[in-house]
Backbone bond lengths (Angstrom), bond angles and torsions (degrees), N, CA, C in turn:
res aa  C-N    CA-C-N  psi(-1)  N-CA   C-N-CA  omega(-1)  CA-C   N-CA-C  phi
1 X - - - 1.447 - - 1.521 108.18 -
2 X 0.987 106.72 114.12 1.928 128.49 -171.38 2.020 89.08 -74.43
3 X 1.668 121.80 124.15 1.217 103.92 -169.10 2.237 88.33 -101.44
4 X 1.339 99.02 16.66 1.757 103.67 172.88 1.313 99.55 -71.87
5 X 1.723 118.84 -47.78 1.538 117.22 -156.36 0.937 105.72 -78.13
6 X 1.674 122.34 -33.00 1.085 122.03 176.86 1.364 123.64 -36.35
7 X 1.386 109.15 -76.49 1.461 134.56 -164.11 1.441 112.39 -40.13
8 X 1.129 134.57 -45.51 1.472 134.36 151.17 1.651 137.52 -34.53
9 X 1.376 98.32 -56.23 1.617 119.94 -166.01 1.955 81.45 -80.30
10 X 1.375 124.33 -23.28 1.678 113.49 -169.13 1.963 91.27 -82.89
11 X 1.070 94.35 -69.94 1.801 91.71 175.34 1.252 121.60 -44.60
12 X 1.427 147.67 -15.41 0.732 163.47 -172.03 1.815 111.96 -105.17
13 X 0.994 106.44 -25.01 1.525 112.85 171.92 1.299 126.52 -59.02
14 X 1.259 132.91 -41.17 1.114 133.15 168.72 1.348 119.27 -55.30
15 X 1.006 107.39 -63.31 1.871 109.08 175.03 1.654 113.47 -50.37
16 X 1.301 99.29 -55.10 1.823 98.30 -177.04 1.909 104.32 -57.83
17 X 1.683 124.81 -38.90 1.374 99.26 -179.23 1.385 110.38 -71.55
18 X 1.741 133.93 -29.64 1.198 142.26 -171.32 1.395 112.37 -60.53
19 X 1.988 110.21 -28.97 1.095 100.91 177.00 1.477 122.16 -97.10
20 X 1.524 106.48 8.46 1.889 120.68 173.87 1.759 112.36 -106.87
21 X 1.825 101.15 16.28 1.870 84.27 -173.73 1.039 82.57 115.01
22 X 1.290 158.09 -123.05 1.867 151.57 -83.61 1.300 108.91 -79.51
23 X 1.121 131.25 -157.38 1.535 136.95 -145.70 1.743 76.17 170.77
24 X 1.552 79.11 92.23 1.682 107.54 162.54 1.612 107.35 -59.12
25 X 1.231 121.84 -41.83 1.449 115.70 171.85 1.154 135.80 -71.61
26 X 1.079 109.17 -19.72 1.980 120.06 157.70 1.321 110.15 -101.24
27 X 1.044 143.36 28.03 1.396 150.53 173.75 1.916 106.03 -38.40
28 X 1.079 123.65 109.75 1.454 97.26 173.28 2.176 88.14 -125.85
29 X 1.838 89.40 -155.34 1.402 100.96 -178.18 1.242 107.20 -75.09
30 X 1.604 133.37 -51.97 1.377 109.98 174.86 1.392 126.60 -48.56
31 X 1.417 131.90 -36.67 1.025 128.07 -157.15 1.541 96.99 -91.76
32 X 1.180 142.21 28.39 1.127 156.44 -159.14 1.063 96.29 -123.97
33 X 1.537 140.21 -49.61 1.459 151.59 -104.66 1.786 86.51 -139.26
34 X 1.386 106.45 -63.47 1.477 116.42 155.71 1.328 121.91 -13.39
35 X 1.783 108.78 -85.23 1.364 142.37 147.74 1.951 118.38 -11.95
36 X 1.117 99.99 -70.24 1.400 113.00 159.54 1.315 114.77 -35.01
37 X 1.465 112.13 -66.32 1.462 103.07 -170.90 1.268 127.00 -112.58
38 X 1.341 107.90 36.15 1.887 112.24 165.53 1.694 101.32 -108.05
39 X 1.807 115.76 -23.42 1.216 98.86 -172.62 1.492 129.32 -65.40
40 X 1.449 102.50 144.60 1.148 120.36 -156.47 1.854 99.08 -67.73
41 X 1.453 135.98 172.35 1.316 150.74 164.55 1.686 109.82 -20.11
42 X 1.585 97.34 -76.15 1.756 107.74 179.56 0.931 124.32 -61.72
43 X 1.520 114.45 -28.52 1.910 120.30 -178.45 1.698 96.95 -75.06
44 X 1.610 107.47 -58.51 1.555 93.07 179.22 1.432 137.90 -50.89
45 X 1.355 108.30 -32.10 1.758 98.66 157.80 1.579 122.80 -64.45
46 X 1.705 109.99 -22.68 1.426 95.28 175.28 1.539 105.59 -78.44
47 X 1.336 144.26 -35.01 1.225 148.61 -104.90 1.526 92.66 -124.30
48 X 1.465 121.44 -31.76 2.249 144.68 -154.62 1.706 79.19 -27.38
49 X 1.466 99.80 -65.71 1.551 108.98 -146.82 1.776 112.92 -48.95
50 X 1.760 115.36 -26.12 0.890 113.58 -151.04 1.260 101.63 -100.48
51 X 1.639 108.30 -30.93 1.485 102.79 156.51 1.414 131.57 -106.67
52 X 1.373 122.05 30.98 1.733 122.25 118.71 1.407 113.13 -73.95
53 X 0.940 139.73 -27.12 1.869 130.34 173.92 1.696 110.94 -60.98
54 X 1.459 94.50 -37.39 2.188 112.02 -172.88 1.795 89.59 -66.12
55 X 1.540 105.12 -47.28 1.560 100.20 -155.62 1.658 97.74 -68.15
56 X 1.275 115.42 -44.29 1.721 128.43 -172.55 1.729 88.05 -50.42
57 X 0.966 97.72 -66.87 2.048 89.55 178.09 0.928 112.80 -20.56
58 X 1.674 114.60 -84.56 1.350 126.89 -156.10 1.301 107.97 -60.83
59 X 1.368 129.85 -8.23 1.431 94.48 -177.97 1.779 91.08 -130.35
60 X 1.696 126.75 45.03 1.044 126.15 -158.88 1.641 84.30 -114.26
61 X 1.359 117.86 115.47 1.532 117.55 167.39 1.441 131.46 -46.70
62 X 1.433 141.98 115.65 1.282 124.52 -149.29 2.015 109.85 -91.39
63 X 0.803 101.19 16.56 1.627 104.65 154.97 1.421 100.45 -176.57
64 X 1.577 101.80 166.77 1.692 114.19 -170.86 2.016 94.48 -93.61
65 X 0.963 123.57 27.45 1.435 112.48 167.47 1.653 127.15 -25.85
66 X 1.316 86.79 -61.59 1.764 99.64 179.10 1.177 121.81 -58.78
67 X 1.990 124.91 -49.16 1.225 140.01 145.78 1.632 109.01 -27.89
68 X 1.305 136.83 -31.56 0.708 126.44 174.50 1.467 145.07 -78.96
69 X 1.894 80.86 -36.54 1.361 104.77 -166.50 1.835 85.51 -66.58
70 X 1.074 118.60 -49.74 1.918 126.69 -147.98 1.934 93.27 -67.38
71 X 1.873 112.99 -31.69 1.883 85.36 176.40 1.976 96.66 -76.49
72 X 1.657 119.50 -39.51 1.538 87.77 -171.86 1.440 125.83 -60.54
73 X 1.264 109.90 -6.79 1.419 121.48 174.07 1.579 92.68 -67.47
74 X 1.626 132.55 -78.32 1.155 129.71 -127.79 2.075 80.53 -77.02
75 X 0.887 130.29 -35.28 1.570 128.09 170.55 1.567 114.91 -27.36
76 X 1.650 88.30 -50.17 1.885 91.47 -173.97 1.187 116.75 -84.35
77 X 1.488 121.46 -9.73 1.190 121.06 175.76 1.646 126.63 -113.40
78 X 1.298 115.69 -3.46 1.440 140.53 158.69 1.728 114.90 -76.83
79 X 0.914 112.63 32.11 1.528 110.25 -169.89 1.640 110.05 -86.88
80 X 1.561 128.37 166.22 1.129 148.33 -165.37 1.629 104.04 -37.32
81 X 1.409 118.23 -44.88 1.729 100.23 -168.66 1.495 75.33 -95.61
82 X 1.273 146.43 -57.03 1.825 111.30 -147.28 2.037 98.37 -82.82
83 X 1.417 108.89 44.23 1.378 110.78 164.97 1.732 126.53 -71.27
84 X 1.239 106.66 -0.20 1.576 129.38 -174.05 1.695 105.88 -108.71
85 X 1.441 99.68 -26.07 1.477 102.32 -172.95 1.439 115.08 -59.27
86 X 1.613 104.93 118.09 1.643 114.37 176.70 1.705 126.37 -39.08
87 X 0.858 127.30 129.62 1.282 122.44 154.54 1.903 133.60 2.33
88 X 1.864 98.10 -65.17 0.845 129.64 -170.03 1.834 89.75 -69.79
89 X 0.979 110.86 -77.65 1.590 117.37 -174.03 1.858 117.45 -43.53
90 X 1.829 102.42 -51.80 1.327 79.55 166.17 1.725 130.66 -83.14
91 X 1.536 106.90 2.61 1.528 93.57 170.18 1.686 105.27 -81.84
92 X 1.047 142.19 11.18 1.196 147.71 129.46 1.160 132.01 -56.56
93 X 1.116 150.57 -94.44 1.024 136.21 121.74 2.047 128.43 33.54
94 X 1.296 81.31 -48.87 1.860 88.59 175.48 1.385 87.13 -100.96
95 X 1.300 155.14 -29.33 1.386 126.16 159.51 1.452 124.99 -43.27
96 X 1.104 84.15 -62.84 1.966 103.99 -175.49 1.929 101.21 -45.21
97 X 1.361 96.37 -45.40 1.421 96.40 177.24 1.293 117.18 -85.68
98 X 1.176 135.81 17.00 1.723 124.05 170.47 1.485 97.35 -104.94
99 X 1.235 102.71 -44.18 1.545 115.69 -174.90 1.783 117.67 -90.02
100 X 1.669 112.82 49.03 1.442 132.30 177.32 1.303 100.39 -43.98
101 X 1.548 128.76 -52.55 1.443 116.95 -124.33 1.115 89.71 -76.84
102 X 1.559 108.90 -52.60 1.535 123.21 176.96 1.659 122.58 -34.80
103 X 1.396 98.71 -59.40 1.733 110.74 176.51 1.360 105.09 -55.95
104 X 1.382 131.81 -32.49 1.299 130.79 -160.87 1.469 96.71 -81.97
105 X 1.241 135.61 -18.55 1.549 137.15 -164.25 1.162 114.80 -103.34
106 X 1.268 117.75 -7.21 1.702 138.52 165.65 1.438 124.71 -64.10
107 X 1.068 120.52 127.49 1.866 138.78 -169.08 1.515 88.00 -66.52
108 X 1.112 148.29 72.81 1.756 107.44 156.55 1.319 145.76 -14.90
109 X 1.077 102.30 -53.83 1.770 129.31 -176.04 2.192 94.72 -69.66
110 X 1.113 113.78 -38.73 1.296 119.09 -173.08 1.776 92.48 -69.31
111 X 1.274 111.67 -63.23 1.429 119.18 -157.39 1.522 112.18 -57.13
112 X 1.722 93.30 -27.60 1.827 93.36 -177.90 0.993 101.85 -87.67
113 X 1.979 154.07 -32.10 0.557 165.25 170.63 2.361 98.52 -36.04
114 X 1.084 90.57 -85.85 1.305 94.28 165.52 1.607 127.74 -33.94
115 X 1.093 103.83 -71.18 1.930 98.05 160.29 1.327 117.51 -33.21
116 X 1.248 110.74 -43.24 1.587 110.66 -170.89 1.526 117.85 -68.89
117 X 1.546 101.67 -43.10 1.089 116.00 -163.32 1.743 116.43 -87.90
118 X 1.484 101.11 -3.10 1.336 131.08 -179.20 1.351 114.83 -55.09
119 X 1.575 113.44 -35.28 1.885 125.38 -170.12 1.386 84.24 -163.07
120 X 1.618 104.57 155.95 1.351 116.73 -134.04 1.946 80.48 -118.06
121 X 1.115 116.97 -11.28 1.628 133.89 152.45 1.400 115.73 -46.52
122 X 1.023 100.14 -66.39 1.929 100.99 -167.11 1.792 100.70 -77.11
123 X 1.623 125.32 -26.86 0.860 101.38 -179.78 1.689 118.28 -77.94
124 X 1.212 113.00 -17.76 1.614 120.98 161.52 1.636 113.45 -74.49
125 X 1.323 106.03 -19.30 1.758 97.91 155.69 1.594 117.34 -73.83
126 X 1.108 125.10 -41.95 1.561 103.41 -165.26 1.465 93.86 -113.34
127 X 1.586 136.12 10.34 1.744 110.14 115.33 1.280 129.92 -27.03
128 X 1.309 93.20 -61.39 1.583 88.83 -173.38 1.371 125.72 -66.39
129 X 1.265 104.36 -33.29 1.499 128.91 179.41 1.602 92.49 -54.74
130 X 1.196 117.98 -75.65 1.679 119.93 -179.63 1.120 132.84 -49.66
131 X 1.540 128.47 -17.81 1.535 143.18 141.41 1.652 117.57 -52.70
132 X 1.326 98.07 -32.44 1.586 103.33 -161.31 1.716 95.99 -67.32
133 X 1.158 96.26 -42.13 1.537 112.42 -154.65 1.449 124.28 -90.47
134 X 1.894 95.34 -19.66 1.378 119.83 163.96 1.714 101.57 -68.88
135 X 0.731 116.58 -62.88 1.495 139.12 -167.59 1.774 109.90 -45.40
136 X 1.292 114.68 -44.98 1.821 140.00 148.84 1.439 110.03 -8.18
């Protein structure tokens, strides 16, 4: 977004809705949105900039809360011993942790069960593993 093209088609706004119906002085977002889409061919090439700026609004989140919440998250979970921890592992890790409620509602015993039973390998690994240890 060029803020040159802008600057025109914004000063210029008032008069062009005043002269289609609006009330430049109550101007809000619907009537923006309105505005946007009755203009005619010629107005919309003058106008592009003002409604890509309306559209950048509407779908512009009105604070970074969440952005926030996910670095104090990655803070609490980046700490001194998992300072080695890969990339790959802690963007795991920060899944598992944004998405608690979910993780918290999970069987363990089910989930390993499944891994295990997933390839017919690992379940002859922790046979063995469980002999080894039986055997102790």
């Amino acid at each position: 977004m060029d803020p040159y093209k802008l600057e025109g088609p914004l000063v210029l706004l008032p008069q062009i809705a005043e002269s289609m119906g609006f009330d430049p002085s109550n101007f809000d977002v619907s009537d923006l949105v309105t505005f946007c889409q009755s203009l005619d061919s010629s107005r919309k090439i003058s106008s592009s900039e003002v409604c890509i700026l309306g559209k950048l609004t509407l779908v512009m989140p009105t604070t970074d809360a969440v952005s926030e919440r996910s670095f104090s998250a990655l803070k609490r979970m980046k700490t001194y011993l998992r300072a080695t921890t890969g990339d790959s592992r802690l963007n795991q890790l920060m899944i598992l942790h944004v998405h608690k409620d979910k993780t918290d509602a999970l069987n363990l015993i089910e989930v390993a069960n499944n891994f295990v039973n997933e390839k017919a390998n690992r379940k002859q690994l922790f046979w063995q593993i469980f002999m080894e240890r039986c055997a102790h």
